[in-house]
C-alpha positions in Angstrom: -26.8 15.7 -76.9 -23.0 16.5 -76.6 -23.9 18.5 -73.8 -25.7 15.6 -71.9 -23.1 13.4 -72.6 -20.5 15.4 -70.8 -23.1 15.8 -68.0 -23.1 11.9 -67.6 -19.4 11.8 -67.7 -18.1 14.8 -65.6 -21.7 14.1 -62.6 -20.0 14.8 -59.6 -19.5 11.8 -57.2 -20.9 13.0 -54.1 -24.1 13.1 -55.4 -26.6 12.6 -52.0 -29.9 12.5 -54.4 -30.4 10.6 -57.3 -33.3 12.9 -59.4 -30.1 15.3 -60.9 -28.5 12.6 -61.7 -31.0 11.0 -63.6 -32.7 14.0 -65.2 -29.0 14.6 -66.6 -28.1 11.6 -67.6 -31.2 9.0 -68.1 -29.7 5.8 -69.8 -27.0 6.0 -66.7 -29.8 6.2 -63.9 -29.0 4.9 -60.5 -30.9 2.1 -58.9 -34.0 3.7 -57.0 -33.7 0.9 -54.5 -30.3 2.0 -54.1 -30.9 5.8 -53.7 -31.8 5.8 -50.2 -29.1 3.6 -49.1 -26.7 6.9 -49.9 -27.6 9.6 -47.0 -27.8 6.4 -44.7 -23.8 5.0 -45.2 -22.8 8.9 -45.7 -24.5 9.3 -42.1 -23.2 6.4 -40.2 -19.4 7.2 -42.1 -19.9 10.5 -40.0 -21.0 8.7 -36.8 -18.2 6.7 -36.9 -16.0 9.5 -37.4 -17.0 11.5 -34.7 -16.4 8.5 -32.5 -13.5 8.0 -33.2 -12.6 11.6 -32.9 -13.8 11.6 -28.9 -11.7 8.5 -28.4 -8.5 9.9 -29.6 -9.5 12.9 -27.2 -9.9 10.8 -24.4 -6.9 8.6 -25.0 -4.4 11.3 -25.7 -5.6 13.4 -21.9 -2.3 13.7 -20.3 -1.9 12.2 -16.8 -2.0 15.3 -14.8 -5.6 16.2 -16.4 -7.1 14.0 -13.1 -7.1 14.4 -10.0 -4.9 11.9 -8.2 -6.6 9.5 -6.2 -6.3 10.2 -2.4 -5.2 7.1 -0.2 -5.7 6.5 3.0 -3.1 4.2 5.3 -5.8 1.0 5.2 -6.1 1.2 1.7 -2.5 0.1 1.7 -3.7 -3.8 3.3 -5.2 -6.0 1.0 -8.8 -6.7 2.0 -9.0 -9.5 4.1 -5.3 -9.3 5.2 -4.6 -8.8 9.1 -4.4 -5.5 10.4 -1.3 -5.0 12.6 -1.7 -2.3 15.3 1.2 0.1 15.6 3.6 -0.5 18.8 3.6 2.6 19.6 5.8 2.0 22.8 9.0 4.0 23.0 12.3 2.5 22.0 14.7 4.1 24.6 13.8 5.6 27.6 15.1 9.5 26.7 15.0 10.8 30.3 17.8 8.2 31.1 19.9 9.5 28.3 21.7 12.6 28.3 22.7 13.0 24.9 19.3 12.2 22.9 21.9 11.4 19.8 22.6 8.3 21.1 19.3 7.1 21.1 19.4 7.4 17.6 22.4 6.1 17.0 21.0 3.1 18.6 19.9 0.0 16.7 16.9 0.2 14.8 14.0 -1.7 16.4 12.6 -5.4 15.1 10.1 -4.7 12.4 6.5 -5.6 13.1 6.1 -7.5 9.4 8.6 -6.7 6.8 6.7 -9.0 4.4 3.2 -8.0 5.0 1.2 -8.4 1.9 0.4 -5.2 -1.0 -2.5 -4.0 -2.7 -1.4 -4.7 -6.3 -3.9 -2.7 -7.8 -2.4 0.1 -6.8 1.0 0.4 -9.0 0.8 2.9 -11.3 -2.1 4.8 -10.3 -1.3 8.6 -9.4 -2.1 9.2 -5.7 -1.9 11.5 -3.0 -1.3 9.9 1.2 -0.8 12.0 4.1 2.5 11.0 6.3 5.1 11.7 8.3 8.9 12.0 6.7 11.8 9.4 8.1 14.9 10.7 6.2 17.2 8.3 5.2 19.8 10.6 3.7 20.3 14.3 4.5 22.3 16.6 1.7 24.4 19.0 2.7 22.1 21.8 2.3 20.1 20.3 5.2 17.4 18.5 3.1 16.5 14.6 2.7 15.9 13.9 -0.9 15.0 10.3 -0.2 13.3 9.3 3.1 10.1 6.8 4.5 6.7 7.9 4.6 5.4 6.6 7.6 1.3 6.8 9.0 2.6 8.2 12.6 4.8 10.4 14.0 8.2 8.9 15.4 7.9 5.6 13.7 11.3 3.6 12.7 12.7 6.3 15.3 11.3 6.5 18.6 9.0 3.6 18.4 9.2 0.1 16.1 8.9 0.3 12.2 5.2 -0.4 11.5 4.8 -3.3 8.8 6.2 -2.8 5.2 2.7 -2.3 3.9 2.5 0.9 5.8 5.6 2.4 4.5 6.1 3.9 1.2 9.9 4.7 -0.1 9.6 8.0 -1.3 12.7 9.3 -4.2 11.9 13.4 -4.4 14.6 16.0 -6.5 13.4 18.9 -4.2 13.2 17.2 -0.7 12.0 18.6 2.4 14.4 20.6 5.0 15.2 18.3 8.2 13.8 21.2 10.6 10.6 20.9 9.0 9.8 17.3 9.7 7.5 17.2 12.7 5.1 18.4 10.8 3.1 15.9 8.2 3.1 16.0 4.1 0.7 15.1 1.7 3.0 13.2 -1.1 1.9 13.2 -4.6 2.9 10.9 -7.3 2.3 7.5 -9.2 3.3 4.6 -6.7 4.6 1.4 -7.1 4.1 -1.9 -5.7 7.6 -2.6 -4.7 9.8 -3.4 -2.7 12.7 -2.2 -0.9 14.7 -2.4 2.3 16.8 0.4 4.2 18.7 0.4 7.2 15.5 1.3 9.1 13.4 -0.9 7.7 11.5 -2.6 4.8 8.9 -0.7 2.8 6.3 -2.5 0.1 5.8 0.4 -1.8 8.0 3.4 -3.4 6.7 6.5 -5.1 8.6 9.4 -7.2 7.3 12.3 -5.3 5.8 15.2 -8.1 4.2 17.2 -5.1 5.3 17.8 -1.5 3.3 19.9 0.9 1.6 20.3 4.0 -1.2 18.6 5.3 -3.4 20.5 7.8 -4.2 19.1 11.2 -7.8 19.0 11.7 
């Protein structure tokens, strides 16, 4: 008897069946309609654990675990917005300049739209567009840390500034050497919807530039 009675008092709580139990300890049996009910809320504690689990997984990815998403110039204009062609028509006439300097140092040209509208959806997402680089400040090492990403070659330059919505402001620690900017990037980063203005012209977007390479000509 004493030994039964220390069975009933020391039966371990994590008991799945009920038969042990109750062969133990009979004047402390368990419910039978209760019994069954055991396995079940163990099994849906697990479930619920393990989704859990797989959420915290997914939630704590880091950023660079993704590809970044790759943009396009149209997928800079809002759908529905007006598409401005590019005035592609050259600012100054270079064979009636003998010092090509000058041209540059000539007043930048009127901007086609310096308000045209933003896709909104895409601040914050990280993203990857192909462009060509319009410094606006050159270190002395020879390399512009901070310059406009522009869709076509010679644009805020040699021909007008196409509308802000095609220009993104681009902030980079490395920078790209000024002898190597005829050719086109690929620019990596999160962008941002917003604004900002420059002695060349108005951009609607800016991006911290993570990556910087080459994009091949097809």
């Amino acid at each position: 008897m004493i030994r039964i009675l220390a069975a009933c008092l020391a039966a371990p709580a994590n008991v799945v069946g009920a038969s042990a139990w109750e062969r133990a300890c009979p004047a402390k049996q368990t419910p039978r309609h209760l019994a069954p009910a055991l396995p079940v809320i163990a099994g849906q504690a697990r479930s619920h654990a393990r989704v859990l689990l797989v959420a915290l997984l997914l939630f704590s990815l880091p950023a660079w675990a993704a590809d970044p998403r790759e943009l396009d110039w149209p997928a800079l204009v809002p759908e529905g917005a007006p598409v401005i062609p590019p005035q592609l028509t050259p600012l100054h006439d270079l064979s009636q300049i003998s010092d090509a300097l000058s041209a540059e140092a000539a007043p930048a040209a009127r901007q086609q739209a310096p308000n045209a509208p933003v896709v909104k959806t895409l601040d914050g997402q990280q993203v990857k567009i192909p462009g060509y680089i319009v410094p606006l400040e050159v270190s002395e090492e020879g390399r512009t840390t901070e310059f406009l990403l522009v869709p076509y070659y010679g644009a805020c330059i040699h021909v007008p500034p196409p509308p802000s919505n095609q220009i993104v402001h681009i902030f980079s620690e490395m920078g790209v050497r000024i002898e190597d900017l005829y050719q086109p990037y690929w620019i990596e980063g999160t962008m941002q919807v917003k604004a900002s203005s420059s002695e060349l012209a108005d951009a609607g977007y800016q991006m911290e530039a993570e990556k910087i390479y080459a994009y091949e000509l097809k």
